[in-house]
MILUM-372380 format. One line per 5 residues: number of its first residue (from 0); their letters; for each residue x negated, y, z negated of C-alpha. Coordinates in pm, 1 decimal. Example, Ala and Ser with C-alpha at 12.3 -4.5 7.8 and 13.67 -1.06 7.14 Angstrom:
% residues 2
0	as	-1230.0 -450.0 -780.0 ~ -1367.0 -106.0 -714.0 .
% end
This chain:
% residues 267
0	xxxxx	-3142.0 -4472.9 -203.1 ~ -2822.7 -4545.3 -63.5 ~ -2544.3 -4238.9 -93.7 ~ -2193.4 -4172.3 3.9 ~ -1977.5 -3902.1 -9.9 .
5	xxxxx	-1587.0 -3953.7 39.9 ~ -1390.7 -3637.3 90.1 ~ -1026.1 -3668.0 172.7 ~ -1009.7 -3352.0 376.4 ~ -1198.8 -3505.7 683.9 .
10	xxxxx	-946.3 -3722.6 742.1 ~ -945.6 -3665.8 1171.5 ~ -598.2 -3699.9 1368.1 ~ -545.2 -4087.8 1409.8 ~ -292.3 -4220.4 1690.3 .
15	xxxxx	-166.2 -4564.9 1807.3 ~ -61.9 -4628.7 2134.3 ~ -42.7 -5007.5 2241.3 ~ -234.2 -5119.9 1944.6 ~ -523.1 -4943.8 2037.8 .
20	xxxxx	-664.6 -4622.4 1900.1 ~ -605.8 -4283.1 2067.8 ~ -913.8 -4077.8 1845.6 ~ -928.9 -3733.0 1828.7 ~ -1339.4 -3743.7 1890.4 .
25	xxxxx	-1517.6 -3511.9 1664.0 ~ -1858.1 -3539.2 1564.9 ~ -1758.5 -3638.5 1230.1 ~ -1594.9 -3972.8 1370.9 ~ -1853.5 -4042.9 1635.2 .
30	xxxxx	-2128.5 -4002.5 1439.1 ~ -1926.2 -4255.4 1167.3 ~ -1846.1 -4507.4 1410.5 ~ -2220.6 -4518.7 1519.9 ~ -2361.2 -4524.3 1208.4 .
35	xxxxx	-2516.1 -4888.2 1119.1 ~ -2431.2 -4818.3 746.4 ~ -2035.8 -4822.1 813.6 ~ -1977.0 -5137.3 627.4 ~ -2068.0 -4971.1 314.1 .
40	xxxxx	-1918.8 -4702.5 321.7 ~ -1583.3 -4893.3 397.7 ~ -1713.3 -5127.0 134.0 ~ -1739.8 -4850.0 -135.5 ~ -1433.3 -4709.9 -28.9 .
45	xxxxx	-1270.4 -4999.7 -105.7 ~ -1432.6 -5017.9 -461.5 ~ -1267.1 -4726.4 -550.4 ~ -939.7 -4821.6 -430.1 ~ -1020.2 -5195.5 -675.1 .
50	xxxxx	-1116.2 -4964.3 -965.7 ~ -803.9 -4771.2 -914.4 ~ -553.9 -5035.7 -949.9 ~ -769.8 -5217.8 -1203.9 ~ -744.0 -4935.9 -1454.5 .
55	xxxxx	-398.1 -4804.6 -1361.5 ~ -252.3 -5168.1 -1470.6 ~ -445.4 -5175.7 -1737.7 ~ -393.8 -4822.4 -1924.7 ~ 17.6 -4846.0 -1768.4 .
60	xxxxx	134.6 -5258.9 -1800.4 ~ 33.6 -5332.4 -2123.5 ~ -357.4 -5383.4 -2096.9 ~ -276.3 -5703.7 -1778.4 ~ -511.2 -5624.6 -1460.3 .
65	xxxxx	-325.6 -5719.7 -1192.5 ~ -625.6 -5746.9 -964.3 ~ -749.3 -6114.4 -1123.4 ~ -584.0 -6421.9 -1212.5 ~ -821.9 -6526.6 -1491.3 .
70	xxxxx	-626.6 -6360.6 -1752.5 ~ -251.9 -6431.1 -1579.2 ~ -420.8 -6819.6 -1626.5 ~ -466.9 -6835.7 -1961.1 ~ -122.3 -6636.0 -2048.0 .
75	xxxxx	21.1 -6905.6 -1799.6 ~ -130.0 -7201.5 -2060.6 ~ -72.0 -7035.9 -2366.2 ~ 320.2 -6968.3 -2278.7 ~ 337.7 -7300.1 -2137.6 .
80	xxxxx	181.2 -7452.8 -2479.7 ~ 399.3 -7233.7 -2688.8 ~ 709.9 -7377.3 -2469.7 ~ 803.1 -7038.2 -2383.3 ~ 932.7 -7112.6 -1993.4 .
85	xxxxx	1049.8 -6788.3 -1903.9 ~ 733.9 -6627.2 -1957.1 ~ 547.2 -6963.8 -1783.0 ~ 779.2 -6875.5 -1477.0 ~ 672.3 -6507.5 -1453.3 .
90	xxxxx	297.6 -6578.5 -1479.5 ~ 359.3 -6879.3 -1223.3 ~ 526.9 -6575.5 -1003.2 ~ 213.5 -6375.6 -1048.0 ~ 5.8 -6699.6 -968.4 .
95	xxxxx	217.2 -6776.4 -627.7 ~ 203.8 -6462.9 -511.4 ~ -197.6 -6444.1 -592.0 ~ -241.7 -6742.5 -383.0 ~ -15.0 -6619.7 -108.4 .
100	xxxxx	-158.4 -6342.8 -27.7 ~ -472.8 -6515.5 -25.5 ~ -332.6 -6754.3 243.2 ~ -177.4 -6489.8 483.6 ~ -558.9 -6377.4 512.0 .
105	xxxxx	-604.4 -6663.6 680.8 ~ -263.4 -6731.5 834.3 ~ -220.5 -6390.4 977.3 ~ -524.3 -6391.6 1248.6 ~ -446.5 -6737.3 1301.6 .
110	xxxxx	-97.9 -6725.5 1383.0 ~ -45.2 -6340.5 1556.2 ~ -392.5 -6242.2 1559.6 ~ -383.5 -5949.5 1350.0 ~ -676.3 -5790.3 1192.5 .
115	xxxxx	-653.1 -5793.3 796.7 ~ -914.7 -5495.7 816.9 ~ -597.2 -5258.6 888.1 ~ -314.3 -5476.1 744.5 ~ -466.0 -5528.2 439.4 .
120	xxxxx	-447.4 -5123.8 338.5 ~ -120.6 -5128.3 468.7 ~ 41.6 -5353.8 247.2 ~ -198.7 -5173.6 -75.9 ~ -15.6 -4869.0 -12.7 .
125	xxxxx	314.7 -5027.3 16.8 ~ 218.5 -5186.3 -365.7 ~ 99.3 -4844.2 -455.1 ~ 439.8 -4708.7 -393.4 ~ 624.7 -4998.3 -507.7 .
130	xxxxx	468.9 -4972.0 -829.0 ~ 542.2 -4596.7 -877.8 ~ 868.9 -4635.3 -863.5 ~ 974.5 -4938.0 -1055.3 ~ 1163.1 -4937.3 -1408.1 .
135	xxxxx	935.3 -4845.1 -1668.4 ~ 1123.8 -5083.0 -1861.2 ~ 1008.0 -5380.0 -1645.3 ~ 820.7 -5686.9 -1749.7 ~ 467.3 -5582.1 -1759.0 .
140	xxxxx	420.2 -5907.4 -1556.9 ~ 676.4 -5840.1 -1281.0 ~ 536.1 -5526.1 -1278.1 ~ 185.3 -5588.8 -1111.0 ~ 356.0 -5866.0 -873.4 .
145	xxxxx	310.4 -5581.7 -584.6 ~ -45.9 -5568.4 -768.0 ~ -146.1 -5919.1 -716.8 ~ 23.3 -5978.2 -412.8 ~ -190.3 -5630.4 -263.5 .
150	xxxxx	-541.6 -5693.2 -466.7 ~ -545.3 -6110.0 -336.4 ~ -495.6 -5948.1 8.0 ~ -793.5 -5685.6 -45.4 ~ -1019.4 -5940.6 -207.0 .
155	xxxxx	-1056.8 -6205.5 111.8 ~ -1013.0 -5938.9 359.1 ~ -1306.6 -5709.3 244.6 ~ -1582.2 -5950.0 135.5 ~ -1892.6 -5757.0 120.7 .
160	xxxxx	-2113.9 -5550.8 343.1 ~ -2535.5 -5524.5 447.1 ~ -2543.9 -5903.4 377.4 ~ -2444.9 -5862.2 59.2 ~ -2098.4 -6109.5 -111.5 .
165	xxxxx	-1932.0 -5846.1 -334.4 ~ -1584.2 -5829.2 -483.8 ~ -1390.4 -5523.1 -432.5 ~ -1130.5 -5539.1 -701.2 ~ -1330.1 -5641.3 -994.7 .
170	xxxxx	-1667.3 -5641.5 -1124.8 ~ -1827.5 -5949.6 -1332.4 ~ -2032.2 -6055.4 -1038.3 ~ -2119.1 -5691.6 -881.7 ~ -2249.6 -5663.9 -1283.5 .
175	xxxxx	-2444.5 -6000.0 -1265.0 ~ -2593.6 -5916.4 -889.0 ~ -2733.7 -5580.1 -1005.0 ~ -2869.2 -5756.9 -1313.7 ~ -3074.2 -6043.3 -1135.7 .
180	xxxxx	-3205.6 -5791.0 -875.6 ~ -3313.8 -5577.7 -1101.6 ~ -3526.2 -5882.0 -1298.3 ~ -3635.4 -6041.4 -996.4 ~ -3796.8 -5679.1 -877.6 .
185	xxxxx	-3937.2 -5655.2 -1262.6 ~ -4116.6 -5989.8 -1190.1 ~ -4204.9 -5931.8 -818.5 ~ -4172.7 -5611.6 -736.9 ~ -4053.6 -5715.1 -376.6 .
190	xxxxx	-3861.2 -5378.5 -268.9 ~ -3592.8 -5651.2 -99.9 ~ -3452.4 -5639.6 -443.1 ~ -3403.0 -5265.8 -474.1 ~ -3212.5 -5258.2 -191.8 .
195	xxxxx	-2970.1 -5536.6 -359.8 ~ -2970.2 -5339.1 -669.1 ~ -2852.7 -5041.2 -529.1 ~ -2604.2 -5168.5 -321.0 ~ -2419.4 -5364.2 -620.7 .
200	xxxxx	-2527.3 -5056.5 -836.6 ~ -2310.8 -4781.3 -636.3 ~ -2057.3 -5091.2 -558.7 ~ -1969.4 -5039.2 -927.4 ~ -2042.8 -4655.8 -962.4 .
205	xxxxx	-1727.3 -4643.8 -684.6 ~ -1529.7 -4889.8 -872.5 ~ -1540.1 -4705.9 -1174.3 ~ -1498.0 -4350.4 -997.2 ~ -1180.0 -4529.2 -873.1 .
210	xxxxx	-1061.9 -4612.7 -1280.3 ~ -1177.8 -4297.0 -1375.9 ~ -948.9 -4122.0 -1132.5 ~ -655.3 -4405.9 -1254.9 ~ -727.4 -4260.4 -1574.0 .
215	xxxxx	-596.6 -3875.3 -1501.8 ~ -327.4 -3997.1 -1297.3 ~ -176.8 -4243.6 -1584.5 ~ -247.2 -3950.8 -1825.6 ~ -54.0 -3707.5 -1599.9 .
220	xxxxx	186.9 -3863.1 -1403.6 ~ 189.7 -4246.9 -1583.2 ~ 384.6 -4495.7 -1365.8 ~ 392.2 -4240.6 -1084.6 ~ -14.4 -4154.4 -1116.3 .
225	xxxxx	32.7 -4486.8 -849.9 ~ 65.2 -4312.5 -622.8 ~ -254.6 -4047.7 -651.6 ~ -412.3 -4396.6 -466.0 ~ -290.9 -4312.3 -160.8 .
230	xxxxx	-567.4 -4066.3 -13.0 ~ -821.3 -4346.7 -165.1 ~ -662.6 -4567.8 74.1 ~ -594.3 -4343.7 342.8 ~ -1016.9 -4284.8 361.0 .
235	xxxxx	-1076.4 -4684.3 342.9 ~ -833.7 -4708.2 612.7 ~ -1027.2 -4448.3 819.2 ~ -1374.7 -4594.4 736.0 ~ -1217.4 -4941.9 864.7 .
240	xxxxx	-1106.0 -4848.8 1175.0 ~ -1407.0 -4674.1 1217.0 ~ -1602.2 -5024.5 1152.5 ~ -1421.4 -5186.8 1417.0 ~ -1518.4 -4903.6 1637.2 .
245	xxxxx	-1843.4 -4962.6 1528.9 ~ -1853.6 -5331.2 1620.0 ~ -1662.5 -5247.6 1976.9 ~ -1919.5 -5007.9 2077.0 ~ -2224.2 -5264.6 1923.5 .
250	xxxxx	-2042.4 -5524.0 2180.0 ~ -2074.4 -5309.0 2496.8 ~ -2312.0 -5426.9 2715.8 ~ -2639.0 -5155.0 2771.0 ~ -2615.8 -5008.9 3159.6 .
255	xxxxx	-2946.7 -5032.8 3277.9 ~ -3012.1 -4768.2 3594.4 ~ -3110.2 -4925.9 3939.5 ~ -3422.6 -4756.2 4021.3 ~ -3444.4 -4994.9 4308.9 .
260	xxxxx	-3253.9 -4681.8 4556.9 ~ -3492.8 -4441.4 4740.4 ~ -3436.5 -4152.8 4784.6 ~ -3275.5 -4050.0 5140.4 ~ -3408.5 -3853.9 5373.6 .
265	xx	-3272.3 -3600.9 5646.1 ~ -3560.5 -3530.7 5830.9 .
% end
């Protein structure tokens, strides 16, 4: 059975020098960056930080998740229908910005090189914050423009992990996944699809875990509770950079000893 545990308080000391990372080596981070199951944990991670955002939207900007654009479509027809074209601009604002950020994915490595595995938590926190602290007056559709700029971002930058395709920031197809594998092992019983199950099953155990957390923080601190999503990013951050350590170390060539030498003698 796969199992994760995220605790905040490990976070280890984290410097940057010249783009590359100064660690503070502990066992805790070597034995992370070693560990062939990194993806999922940074996957999972992730989830949380998707279930987070889903359910902070939802319970604080009207019942709109900002992490989707299937809803934010149909709002964008029905306005449009209704002739309404100040609302039809805001959800074509939402829809821009969706498709932007989904285009700097690409754009970014391309153009400066930079790795979306550490940019793209950056610019979630910077929504997380921005969000906090706007009018609570605010469109609920302007609101969650940080929200679907940061979630589009998330979404092609963390794809899945062990093989697997699996959204981060929403859940119809993690639900569908864990569905088929389960029938598939009901008709087979080939164990292959227990390991799919469980890894779509805890995908959406952290995802929720993530809302349920969104939850308190609404209920206590409501457009500020935003910001309880920063040590959920913080750890996703940490398990990311570990994953690249991961893939740096996989990389290294293995030095094999010469055992051609003999041994000198003084004799």
């Amino acid at each position: 059975m796969l199992f994760v545990h995220f605790s905040p308080c490990l976070f280890p000391a984290l410097w940057y020098t010249d783009g590359r990372i100064l660690r503070k080596e502990g066992h805790f981070v070597e034995k992370l960056s070693r560990s062939d199951h990194i993806d999922l944990y940074r996957h999972l991670a992730f989830s949380a930080v998707g279930g987070f955002f889903g359910c902070h939207a939802v319970l604080v900007h009207g019942g709109i998740m900002g992490n989707a654009q299937t809803v934010n479509l149909l709002e964008l027809l029905l306005d449009a229908l209704r002739g309404d074209a100040y609302a039809t601009a805001l959800h074509l604002g939402a829809l821009a910005l969706y498709v932007l950020g989904t285009m700097l994915t690409v754009l970014l490595p391309h153009w400066w090189g930079w790795d979306m595995h550490r940019v793209s938590p950056l610019v979630t926190a910077a929504a997380a914050v921005t969000v906090a602290f706007l009018p609570e007056t605010l469109n609920p559709v302007v609101a969650l423009y940080p929200v679907f700029f940061a979630m589009s971002i998330q979404w092609s930058s963390f794809a899945g992990a062990r093989g697997f395709y699996s959204s981060t920031i929403f859940s119809t197809n993690n639900t569908k996944q864990t569905s088929l594998a389960l029938a598939n092992y009901l008709c087979d019983k080939d164990r292959a699809h227990l390991r799919k199950l469980w890894f779509y099953f805890f995908t959406l155990l952290s995802f929720h875990a993530g809302a349920a957390a969104a939850f308190f923080a609404a209920k206590w601190w409501y457009i500020r509770g935003a910001l309880a999503v920063l040590p959920f990013i913080a750890w996703a951050y940490f398990l990311a950079v570990c994953e690249r350590r991961h893939e740096a170390l996989a990389a290294e060539p293995e030095t094999i000893p010469d055992n051609t030498a003999q041994p000198t003698s003084n004799a």
